[in-house]
Phi, psi and omega in degrees: 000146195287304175327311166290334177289323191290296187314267201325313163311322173285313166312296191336321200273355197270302170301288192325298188297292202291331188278291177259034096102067149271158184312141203285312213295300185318324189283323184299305190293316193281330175295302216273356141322314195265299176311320169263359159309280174303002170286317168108358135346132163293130192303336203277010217203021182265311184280357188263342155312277187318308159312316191311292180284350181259000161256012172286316241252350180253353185286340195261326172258354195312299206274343174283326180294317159289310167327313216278320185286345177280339202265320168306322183266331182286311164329295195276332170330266164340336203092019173276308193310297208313322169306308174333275168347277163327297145347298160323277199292334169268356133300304152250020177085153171302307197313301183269016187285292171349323168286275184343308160319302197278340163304304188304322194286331199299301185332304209293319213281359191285322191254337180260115185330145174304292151000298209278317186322314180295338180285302181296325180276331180317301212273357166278311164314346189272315187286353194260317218271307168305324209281318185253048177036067183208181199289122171292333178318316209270005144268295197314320176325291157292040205231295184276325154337272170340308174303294191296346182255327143314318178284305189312294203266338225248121151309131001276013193298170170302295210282328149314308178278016166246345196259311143343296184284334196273337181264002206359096195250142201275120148342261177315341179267253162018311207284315203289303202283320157004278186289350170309293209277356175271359236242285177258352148321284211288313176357292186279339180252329174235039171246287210282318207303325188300345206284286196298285197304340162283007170263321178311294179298324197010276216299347184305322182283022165235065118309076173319315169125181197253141171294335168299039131250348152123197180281105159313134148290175153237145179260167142297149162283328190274018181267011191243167201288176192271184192264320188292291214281331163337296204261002163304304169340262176320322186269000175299347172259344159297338146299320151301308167324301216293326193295298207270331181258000234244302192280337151285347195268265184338332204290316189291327168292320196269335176112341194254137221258178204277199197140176209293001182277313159311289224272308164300319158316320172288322168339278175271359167267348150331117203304317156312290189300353162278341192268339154288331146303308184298283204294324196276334211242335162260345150312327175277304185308318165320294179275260190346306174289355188208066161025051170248130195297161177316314197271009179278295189321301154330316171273025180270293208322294187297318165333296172303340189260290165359281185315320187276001182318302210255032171254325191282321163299320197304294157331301169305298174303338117351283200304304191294348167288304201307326187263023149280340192279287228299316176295334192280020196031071208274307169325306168313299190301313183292332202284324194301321200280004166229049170303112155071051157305154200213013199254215193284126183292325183315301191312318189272328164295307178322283212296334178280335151329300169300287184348284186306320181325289190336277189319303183252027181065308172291097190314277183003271186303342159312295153323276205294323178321295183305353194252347181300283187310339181276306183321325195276345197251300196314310183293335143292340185252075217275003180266323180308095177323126188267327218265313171312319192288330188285358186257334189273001148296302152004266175323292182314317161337308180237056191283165168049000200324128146202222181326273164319024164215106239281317185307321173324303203264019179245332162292283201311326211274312178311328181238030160043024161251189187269159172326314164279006161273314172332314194264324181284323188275283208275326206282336176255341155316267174335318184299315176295313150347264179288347162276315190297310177281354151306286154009275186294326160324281194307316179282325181307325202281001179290310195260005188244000000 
């Protein structure tokens, strides 16, 4: 059964690290050779699986990420993370530096892939973390909530706006209930729950956070860029993002059809292409305007990408167990198990969502599956809020992150903890996540 092969594969990879301390990227490479082998993959179509996924998953974050780690380090480099910081904490006090986080990431995470949002926030989370001596977790916690529940729930992200359309769900009515129900989702997952997990958990939380994001400096404050131009900065590419989705969520309502004003929007509001706009506009705001040279700038640049080679492996190797899940028809197998179902379409989109989530890692592909298996239930029931159902599509997606999920290992690699901090933290976190916004679904549907 696919299910017991996925379950097995996962002890393994488990074992490998934590029993013989092998290197993560290798444990990873080697889980996904035996798992698709026992999938009944062909040996000849087994390495072009394992390339396939680990060069979707880095073709898909390779240029934000590094733009983004580049982007991050010229910000924290300067002193702008630091100012933030500072700012941050003399506005809403140490007690309530958590709030602060978790608003700044919701903001950020609304226009932003979860990835990059984690990328662009790491070296400001990193100077709050320092300035008040306490666990980079236990911010980076609200950080990836926020993120993650944006990516879940909230248009423009893909997975919302492609689960809208196949459900045809009005957008903007989605965009609205989203933020109802994500409000107190990160609350409750990234406020009460780090709460909970520093009892669970104790050592994630002596966690300095990972050296692939560099060395914090330290600054004078006034030697650092002022706070407007700072947080203009860091949000600039959240500005392009916002621009570029503010005109697909409207285009299809207002009627107006694309041409070259559209098209150039689209262009430079493309997450590469904001991220590359985002870094040349902090070489000047960063550098330039405050006459520090290129090659100073420049080698920020290289600093930052240097470091990350075995997070950018690591990350790949996720993909590539996923997309062995995926050729190996893991997804077919799930689909069998819920033949001629009869039960709540919301209640039913989540679980097989979560279901796939489990199984194949990717919240995405999770998303796109699930509404083929929903659709045939749907169409008997001409009453059901769509708009509902795409968000408890949603919730489930993003349930469980673990081991098959680059994101999983990009949390762990990032905030420097081990496979049982990882799990105890980020992995139930996400679990609060997609049960809490199931929860608010099934209560949103009483009244609409």
């Amino acid at each position: 059964m696919p299910l017991v092969i996925i379950a097995i594969g996962v002890v393994l990879l488990l074992i490998l690290i934590m029993r013989f301390k092998l290197n993560t990227f290798v444990s990873l490479i080697i889980v996904s050779y035996l798992v698709a082998l026992a999938l009944g993959i062909p040996m000849k179509d087994v390495v072009h699986s394992i390339e396939t996924g680990l060069g979707g998953t880095l073709g898909h974050i390779g240029i934000i990420f590094g733009l983004g780690a580049m982007l991050g380090r010229l910000i924290a480099d300067a002193g702008g993370a630091h100012r933030i910081a500072t700012t941050l904490i003399n506005k809403f006090g140490e007690k309530r530096i958590q709030w602060a986080v978790l608003i700044a990431s919701f903001i950020c995470g609304i226009a932003l892939f979860l990835e990059v949002t984690i990328v662009l926030l790491i070296p400001i989370i990193f100077s709050i973390a320092k300035e008040l001596k306490v666990s980079v977790v236990k911010l980076g916690l609200p950080m990836v909530t926020a993120a993650l529940a944006a990516h879940a729930f909230l248009p423009p992200h893909p997975g919302p706006i492609a689960v809208a359309a196949e459900y045809h769900a009005n957008v903007g009515l989605m965009l609205l209930y989203g933020i109802i129900i994500a409000i107190p989702t990160v609350i409750i997952a990234g406020i009460w729950y780090p709460k909970i997990a520093q009892k669970i958990v104790p050592s994630a939380f002596t966690k300095e956070g990972s050296s692939s994001f560099g060395v914090q400096k330290t600054f004078k404050l006034e030697e650092t860029p002022g706070f407007g131009i700072s947080v203009f900065t860091a949000l600039f590419p959240v500005i392009l993002m916002s621009i570029g989705a503010i005109v697909d969520i409207t285009q299809p309502e207002l009627g107006f059809k694309d041409n070259a004003l559209v098209g150039f929007i689209r262009f430079i509001t493309n997450s590469d292409s904001a991220m590359i706009l985002s870094v040349l506009f902090a070489v000047f705001t960063m550098g330039l305007q405050r006459k520090i040279p290129v090659k100073t700038l420049m080698d920020s640049c290289s600093s930052a990408v240097n470091a990350l080679g075995m997070l950018l492996l690591i990350i790949g190797g996720g993909g590539a167990l996923k997309q062995v899940l995926i050729d190996g028809h893991v997804g077919d197998y799930v689909a069998k198990l819920f033949e001629g179902t009869h039960m709540s379409p919301i209640l039913f989109a989540w679980i097989v969502a979560a279901l796939l989530r489990v199984c194949l890692g990717s919240g995405t592909v999770a998303t796109l599956t699930t509404p083929g298996l929903v659709l045939p239930l749907l169409s008997t029931m001409p009453d059901v809020n769509l708009e509902l159902v795409a968000l408890a599509t949603g919730a489930g997606s993003a349930i469980a992150s673990h081991v098959n999920d680059a994101g999983f290992w990009m949390v762990k690699e990032s905030l420097g903890m081990n496979i049982k901090e990882a799990f105890g933290t980020y992995t139930v976190l996400s679990t609060i996540v997609g049960v809490s916004g199931l929860v608010f679904t099934l209560i949103l549907d009483m009244f609409f």
